[in-house]
Structures are given as structure tokens and as C-alpha cells.
C-alpha positions in Angstrom: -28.1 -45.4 41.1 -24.2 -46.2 41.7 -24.4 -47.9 38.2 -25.5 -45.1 36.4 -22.7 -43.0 37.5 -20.0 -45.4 37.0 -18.2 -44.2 34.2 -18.3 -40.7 35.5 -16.8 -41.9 38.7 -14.1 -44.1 37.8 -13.0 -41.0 36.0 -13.6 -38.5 39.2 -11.1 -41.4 40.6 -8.4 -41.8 38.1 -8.2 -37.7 38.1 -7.7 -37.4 41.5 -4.6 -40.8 41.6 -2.8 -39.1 38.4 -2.6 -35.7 40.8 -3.0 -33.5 38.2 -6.4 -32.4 35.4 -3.2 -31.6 33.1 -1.6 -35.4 33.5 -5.2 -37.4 33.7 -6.3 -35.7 30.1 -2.5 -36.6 28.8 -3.1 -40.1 30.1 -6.8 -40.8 28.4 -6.4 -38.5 25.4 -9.2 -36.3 26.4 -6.9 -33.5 25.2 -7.5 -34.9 21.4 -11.3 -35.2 21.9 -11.3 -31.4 23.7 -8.8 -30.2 20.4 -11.4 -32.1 18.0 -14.6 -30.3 20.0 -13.2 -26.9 19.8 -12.1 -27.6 16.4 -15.4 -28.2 15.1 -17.2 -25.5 17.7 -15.1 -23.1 15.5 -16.2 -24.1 12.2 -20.5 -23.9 13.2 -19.8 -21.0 14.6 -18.1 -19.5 11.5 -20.3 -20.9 9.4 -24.3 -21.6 10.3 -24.0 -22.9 14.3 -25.4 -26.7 12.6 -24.7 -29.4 10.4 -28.6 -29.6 8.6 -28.6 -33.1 7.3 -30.3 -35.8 9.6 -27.9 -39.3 7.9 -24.5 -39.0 9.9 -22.5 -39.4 6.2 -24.0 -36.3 5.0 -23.3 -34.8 8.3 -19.2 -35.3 7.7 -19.6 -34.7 3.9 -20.7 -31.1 4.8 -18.4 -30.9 7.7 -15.3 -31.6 5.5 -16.7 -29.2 2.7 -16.7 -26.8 5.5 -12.9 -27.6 6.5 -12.3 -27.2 3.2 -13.8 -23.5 2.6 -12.1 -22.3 6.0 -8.6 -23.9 4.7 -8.8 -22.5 1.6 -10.0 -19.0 3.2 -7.2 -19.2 5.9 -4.6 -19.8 3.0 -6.0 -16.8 1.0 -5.3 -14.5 4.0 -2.0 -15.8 4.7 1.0 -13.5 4.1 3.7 -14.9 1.6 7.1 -14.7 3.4 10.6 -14.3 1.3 13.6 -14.6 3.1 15.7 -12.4 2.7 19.5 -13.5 2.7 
């Protein structure tokens, strides 16, 4: 049993030395993976909820199409700004 959980507790551990959640997801780059998740939550959820195709490279082919479509829909609803001197 300790085994199975050893990954999960050396983490438990390392959060608790660094003091802080904020500092230990600094320190492993969980911050990028939790960015990345949400990310991509965003994009299923806008879109269908799941990526259809069953091979992994189809699977990123139709997540970038579906980056693609939100970029270009995000940069259709942007407002053009003019400064004004």
C-alpha cells in the first residue's frame, strides 16, 4: 500500500516544507499544467464537452482546429482601439 501512494505523498510533503500551495505549484510548475487544464476545459465546454476521435493525433488535430475557431472568434469580437493624440 505505501507504494501505491508514493507520488501522492512525496507531494503532500514537499507542499507542506515550501509553506505555502502558492510557492509549491511555483516550484513544480503545476501552475502551467492547472493554466493548460483550464485552458482546454474552456474550449470542450464552448464547443461539444469532447474531443470524438479515438488516435491521440487526431485528438490535437481537432483540438488546435478548435483553438483556431475560438482565436479567430475572439479576434472578431475585439474592439479596434485608435489613439487619440
Amino acid at each position: 500500500m505505501p507504494g501505491e501512494y508514493a507520488d501522492r505523498n512525496r507531494a503532500v510533503a514537499n507542499q507542506r516544507l515550501s509553506g505555502s500551495n502558492a510557492r509549491w505549484k511555483w516550484t513544480t510548475e503545476y501552475n502551467c499544467r492547472s493554466i493548460a487544464e483550464t485552458a482546454m476545459y474552456r474550449v470542450k465546454q464552448l464547443f461539444r464537452g469532447s474531443l470524438t476521435p479515438r488516435d491521440y493525433d487526431c485528438q490535437v488535430a481537432e483540438a488546435l482546429a478548435m483553438v483556431r475557431a475560438l482565436n479567430k472568434m475572439t479576434k472578431a469580437g475585439m474592439l479596434e482601439s485608435i489613439r487619440i493624440a
